[in-house]
DSSP file (Angstrom, degrees, kcal/mol; ACC not computed):
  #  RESIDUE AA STRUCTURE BP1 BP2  ACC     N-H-->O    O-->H-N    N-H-->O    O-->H-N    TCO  KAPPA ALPHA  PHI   PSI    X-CA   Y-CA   Z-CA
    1    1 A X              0   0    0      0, 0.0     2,-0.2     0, 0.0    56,-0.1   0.000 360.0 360.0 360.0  88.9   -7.4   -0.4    0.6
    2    2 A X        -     0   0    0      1,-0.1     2,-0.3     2,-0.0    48,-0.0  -0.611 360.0-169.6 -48.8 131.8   -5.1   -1.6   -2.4
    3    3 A X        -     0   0    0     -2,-0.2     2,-1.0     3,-0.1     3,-0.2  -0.827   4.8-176.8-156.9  73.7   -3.0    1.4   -3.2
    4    4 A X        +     0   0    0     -2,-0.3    15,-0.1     1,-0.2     4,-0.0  -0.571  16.7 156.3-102.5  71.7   -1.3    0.5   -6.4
    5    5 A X  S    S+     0   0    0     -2,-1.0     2,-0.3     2,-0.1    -1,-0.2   0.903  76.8  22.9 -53.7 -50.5    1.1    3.3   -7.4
    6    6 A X  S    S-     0   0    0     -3,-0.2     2,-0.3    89,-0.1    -3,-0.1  -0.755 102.6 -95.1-127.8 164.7    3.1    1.5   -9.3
    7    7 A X        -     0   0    0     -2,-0.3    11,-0.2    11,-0.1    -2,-0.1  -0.558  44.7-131.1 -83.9 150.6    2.1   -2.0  -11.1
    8    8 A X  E     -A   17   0A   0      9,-1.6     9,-2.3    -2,-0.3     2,-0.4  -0.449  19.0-139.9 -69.8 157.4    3.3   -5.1   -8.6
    9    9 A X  E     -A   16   0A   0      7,-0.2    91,-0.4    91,-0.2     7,-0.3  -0.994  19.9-101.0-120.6 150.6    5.2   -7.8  -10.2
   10   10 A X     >  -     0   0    0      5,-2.4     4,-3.6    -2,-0.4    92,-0.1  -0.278  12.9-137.8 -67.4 152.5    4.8  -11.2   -9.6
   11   11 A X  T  4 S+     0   0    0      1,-0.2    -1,-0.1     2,-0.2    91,-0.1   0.719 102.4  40.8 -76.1 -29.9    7.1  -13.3   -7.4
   12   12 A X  T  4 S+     0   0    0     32,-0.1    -1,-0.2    89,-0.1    33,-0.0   0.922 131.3  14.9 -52.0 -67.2    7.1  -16.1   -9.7
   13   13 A X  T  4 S-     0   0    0      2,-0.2    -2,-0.2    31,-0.1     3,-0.1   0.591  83.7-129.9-101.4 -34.2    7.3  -14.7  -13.2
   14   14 A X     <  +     0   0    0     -4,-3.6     2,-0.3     1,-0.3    -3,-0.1   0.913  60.0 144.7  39.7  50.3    8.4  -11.0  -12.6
   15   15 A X        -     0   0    0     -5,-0.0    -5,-2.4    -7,-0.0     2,-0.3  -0.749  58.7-105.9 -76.9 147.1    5.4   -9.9  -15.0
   16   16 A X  E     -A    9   0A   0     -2,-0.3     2,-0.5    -7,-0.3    -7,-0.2  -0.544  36.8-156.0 -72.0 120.5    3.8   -6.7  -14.0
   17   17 A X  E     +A    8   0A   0     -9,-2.3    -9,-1.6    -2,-0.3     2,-0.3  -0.954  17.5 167.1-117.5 116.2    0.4   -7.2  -12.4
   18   18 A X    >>  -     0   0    0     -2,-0.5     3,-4.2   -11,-0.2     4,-2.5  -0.863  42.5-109.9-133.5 179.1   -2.4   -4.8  -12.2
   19   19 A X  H 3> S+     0   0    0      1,-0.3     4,-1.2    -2,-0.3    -1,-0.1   0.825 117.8  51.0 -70.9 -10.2   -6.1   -4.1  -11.5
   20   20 A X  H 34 S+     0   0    0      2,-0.2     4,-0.4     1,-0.2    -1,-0.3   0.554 120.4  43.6 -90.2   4.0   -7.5   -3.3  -15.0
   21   21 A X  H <> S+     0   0    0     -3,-4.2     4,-2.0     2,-0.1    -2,-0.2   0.803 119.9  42.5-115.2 -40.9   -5.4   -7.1  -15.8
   22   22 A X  H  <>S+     0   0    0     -4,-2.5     5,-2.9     1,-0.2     6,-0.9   0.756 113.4  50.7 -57.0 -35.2   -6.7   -8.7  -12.6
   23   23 A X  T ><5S+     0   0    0     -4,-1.2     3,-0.9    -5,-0.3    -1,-0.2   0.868 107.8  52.3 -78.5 -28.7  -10.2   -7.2  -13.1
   24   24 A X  T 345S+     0   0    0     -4,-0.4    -2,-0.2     1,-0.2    -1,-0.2   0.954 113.1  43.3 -76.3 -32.1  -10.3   -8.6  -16.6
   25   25 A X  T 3<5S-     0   0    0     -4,-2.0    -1,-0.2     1,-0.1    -2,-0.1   0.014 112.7-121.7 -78.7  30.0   -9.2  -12.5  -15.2
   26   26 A X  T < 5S+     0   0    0     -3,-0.9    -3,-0.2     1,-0.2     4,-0.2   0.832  89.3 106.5  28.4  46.0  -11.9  -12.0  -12.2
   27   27 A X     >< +     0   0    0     -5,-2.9     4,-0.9     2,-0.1     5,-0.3   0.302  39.0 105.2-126.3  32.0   -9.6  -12.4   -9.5
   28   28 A X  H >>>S+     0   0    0     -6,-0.9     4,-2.8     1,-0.2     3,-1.7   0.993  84.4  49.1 -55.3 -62.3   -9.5   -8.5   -8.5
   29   29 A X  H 3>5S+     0   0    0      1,-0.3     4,-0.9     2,-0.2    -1,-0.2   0.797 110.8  52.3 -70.7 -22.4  -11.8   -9.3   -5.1
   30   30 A X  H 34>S+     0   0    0     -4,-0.2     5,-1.7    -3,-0.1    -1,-0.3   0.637 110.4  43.3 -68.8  -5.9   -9.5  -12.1   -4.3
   31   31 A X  H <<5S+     0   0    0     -3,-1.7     3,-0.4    -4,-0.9    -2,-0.2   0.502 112.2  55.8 -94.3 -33.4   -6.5   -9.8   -4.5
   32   32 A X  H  <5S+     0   0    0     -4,-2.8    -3,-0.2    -5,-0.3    -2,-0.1   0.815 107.0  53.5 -83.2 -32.5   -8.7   -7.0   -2.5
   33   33 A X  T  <<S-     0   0    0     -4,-0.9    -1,-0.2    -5,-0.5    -2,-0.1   0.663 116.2-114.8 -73.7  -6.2   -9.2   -9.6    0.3
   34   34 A X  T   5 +     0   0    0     -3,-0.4     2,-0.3     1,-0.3    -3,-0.2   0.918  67.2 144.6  42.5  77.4   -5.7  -10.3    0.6
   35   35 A X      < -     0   0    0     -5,-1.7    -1,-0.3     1,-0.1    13,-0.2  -0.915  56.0 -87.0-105.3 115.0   -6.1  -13.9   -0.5
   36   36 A X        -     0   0    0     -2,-0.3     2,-0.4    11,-0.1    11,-0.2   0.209  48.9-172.4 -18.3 141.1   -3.9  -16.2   -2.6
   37   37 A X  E     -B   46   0B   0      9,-0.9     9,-5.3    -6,-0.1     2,-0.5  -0.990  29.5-115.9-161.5 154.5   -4.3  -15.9   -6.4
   38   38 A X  E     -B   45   0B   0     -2,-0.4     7,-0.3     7,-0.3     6,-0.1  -0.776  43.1-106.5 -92.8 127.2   -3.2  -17.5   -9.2
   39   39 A X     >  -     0   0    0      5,-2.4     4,-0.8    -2,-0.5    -1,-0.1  -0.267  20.6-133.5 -27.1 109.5   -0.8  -15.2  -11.6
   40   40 A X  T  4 S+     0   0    0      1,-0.2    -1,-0.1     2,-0.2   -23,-0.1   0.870  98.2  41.0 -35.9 -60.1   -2.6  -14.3  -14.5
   41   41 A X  T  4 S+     0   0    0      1,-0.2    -1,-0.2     3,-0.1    -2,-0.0   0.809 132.3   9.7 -80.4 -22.8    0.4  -15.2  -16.4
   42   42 A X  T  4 S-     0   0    0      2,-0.2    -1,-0.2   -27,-0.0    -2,-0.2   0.397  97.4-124.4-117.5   4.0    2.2  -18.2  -15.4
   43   43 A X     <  +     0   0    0     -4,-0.8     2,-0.3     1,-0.2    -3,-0.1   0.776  58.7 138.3  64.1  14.7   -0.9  -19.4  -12.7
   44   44 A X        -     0   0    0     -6,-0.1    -5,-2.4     1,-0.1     2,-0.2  -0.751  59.5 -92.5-107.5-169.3    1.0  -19.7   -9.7
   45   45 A X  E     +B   38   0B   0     -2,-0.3    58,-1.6    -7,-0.3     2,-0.3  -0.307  45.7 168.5 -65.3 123.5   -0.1  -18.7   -6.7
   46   46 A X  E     -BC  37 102B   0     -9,-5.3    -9,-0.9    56,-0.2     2,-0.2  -0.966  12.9-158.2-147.1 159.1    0.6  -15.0   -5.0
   47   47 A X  E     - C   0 101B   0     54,-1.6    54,-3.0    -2,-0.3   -11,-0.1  -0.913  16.8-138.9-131.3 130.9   -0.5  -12.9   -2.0
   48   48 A X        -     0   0    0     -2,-0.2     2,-0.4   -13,-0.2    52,-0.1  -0.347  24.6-147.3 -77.3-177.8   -0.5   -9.4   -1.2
   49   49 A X        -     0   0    0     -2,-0.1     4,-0.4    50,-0.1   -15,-0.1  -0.894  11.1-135.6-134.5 170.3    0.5   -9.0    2.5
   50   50 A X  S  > S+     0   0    0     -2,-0.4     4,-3.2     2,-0.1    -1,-0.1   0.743  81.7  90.5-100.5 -17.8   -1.1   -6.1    4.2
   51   51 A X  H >> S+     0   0    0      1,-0.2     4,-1.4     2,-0.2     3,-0.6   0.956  94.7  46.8 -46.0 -76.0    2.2   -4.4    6.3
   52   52 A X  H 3> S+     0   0    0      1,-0.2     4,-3.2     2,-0.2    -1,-0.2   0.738 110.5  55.2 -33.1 -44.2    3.1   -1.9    3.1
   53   53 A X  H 3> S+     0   0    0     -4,-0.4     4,-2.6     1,-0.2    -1,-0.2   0.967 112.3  48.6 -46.1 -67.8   -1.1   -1.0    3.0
   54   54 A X  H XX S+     0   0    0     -4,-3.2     4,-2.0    -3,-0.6     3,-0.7   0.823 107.1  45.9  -2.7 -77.8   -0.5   -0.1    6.7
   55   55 A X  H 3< S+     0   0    0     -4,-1.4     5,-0.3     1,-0.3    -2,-0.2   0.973 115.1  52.1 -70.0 -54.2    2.3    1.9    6.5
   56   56 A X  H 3X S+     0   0    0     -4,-3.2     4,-1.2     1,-0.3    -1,-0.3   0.754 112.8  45.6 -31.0 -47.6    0.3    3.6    3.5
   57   57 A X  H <X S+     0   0    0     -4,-2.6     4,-2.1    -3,-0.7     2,-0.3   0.812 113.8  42.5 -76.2 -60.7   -2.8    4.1    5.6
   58   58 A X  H >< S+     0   0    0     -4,-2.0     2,-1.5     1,-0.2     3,-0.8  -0.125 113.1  61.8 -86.0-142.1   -1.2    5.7    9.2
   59   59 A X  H 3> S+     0   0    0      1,-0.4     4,-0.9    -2,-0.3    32,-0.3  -0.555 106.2  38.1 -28.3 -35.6    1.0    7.8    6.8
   60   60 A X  H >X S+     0   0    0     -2,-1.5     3,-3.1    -4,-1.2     4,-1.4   0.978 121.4  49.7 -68.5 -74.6   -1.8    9.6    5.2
   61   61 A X  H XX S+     0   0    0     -4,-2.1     4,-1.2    -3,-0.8     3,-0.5   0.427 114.3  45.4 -25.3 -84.9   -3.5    9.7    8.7
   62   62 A X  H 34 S+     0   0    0      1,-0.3     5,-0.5     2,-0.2    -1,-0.3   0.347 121.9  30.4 -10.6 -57.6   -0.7   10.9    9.9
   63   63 A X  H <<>S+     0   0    0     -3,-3.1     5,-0.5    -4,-0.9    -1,-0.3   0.881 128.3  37.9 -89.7 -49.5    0.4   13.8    7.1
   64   64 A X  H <<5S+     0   0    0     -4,-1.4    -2,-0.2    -3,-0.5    -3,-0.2   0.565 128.7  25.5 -90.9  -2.6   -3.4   14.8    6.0
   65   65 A X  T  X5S+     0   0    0     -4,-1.2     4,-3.3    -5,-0.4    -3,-0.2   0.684 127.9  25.9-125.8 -63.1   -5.3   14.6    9.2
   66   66 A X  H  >5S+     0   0    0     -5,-0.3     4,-1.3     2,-0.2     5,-0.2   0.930 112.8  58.8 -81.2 -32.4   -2.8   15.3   12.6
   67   67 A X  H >>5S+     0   0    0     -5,-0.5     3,-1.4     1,-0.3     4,-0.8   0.959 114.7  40.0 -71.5 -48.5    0.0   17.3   11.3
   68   68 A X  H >><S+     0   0    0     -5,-0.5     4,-1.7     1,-0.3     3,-0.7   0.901 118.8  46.7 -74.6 -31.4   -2.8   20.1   10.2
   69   69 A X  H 3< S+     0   0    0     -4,-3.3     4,-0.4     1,-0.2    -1,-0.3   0.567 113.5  50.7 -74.6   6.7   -5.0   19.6   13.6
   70   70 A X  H <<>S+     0   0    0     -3,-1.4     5,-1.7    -4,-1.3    -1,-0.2   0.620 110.9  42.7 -97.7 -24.1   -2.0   19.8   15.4
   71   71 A X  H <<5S+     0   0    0     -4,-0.8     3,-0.2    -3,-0.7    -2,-0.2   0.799 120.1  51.9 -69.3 -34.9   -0.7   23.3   13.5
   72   72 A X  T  <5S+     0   0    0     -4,-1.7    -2,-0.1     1,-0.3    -3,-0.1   0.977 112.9  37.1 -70.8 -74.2   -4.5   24.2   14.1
   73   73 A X  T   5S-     0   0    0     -4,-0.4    -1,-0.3    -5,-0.4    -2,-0.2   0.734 105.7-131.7 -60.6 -11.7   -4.7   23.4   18.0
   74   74 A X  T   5 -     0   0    0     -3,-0.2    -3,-0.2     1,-0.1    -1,-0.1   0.921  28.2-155.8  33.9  57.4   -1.2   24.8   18.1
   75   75 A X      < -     0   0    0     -5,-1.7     5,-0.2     3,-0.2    -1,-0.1  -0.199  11.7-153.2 -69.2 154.2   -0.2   21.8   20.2
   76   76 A X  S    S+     0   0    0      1,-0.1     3,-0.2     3,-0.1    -1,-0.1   0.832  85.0  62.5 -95.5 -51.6    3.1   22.6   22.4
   77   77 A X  S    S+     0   0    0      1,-0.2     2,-0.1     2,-0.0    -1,-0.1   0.224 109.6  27.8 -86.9  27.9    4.6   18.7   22.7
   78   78 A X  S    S-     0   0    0     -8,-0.1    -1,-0.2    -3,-0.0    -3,-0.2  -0.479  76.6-121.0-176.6 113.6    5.2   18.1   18.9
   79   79 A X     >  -     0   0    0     -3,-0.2     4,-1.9     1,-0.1     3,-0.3  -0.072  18.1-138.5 -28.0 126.4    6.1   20.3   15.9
   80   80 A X  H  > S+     0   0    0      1,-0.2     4,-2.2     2,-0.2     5,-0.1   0.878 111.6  53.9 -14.3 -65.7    3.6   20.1   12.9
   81   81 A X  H  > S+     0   0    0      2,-0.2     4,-2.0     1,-0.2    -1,-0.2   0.798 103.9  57.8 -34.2 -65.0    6.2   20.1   10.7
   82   82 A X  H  > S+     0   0    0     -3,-0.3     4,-3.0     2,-0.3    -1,-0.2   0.844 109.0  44.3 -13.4 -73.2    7.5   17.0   12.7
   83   83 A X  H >< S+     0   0    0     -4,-1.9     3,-0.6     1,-0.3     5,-0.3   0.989 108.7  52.5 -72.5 -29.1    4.5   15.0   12.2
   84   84 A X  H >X S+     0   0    0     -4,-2.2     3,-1.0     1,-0.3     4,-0.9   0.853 105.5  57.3 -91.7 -11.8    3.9   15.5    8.9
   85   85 A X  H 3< S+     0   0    0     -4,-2.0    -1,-0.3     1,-0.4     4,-0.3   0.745 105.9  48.6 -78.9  -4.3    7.2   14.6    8.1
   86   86 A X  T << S+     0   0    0     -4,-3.0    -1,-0.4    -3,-0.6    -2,-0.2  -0.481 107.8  53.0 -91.4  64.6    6.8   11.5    9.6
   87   87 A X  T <> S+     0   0    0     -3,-1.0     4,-1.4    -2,-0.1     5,-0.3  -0.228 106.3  55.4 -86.0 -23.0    3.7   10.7    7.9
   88   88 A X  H  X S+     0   0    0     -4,-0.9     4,-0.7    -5,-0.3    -2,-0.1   0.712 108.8  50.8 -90.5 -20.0    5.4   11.5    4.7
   89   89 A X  H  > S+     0   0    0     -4,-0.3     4,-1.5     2,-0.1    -1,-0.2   0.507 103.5  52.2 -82.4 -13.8    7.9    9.0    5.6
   90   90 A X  H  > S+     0   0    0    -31,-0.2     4,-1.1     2,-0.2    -2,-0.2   0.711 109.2  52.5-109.0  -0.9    5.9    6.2    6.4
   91   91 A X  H  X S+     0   0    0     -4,-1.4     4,-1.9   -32,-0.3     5,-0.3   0.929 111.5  52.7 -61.3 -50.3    3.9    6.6    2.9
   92   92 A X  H  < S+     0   0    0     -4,-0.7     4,-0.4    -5,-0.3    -2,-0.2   0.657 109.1  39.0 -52.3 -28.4    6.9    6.5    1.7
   93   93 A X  H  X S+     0   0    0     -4,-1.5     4,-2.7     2,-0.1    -1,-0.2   0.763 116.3  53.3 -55.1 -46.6    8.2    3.4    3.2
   94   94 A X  H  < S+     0   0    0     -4,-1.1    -2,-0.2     1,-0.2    -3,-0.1   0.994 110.8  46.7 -66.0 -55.5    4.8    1.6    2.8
   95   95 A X  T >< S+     0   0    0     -4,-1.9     3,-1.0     1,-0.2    -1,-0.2   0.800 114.4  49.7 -72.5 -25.0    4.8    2.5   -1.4
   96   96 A X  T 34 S+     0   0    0     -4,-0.4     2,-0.3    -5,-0.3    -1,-0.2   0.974 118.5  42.0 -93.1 -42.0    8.9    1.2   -1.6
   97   97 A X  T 3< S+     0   0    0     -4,-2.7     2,-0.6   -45,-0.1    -1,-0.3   0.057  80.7 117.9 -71.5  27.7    7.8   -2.2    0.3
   98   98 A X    <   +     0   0    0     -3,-1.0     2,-0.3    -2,-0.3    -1,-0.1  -0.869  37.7 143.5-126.8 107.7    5.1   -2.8   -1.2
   99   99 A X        -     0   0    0     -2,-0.6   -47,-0.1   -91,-0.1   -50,-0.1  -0.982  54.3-112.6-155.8 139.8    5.4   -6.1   -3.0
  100  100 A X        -     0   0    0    -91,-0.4   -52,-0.2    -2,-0.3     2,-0.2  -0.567  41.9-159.5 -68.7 149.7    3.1   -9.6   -4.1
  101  101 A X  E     -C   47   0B   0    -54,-3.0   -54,-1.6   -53,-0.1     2,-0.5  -0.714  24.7-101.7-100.0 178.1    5.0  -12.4   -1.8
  102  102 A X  E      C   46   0B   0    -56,-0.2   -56,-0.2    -2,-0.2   -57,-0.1  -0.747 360.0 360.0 -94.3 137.7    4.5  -15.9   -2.9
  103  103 A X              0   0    0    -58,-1.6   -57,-0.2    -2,-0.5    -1,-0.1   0.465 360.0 360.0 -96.7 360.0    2.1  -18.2   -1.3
């Protein structure tokens, strides 16, 4: 799951890369695989890494799914509150690290 709040820029060039510019130079499904690809503008190679996706990923879990079954179930050994603020921290972490490296 690519989760591209803000456009990436490349590590190379520090142009702004996104999917509607990726889709148009067909390398969007090599970018979705986490694959090397060549910069639509200067052509070298960059990789997304998957960590930041992660964080993105248990953080929703995390904020949209457990903190409300755990308010629900009115669980004893961890606040609601609690979880969904750490879920809301680790989106937040994933969206500020989330950066092509070079390959």
């Amino acid at each position: 799951m690519a989760l591209l709040i803000k456009p990436l820029r490349c590590p190379h060039c520090q142009q702004p890369i996104d999917k509607p510019l990726l889709k148009r130079h067909g390398q969007l499904k090599t970018f979705l695989h986490r694959k090397p690809f060549p910069c639509p503008h200067c052509g070298q190679s960059a990789v997304l890494p998957e960590l930041s996706e992660t964080l993105i990923s248990v953080g929703i879990l995390i904020a949209a799914i457990l903190a409300p079954l755990f308010h629900l179930w009115d669980v004893s050994f961890i606040d609601s509150r609690l979880a969904f603020a750490t879920g809301a921290m680790l989106v937040i972490a994933g969206v500020a690290t989330q950066k092509l490296h070079k390959a």
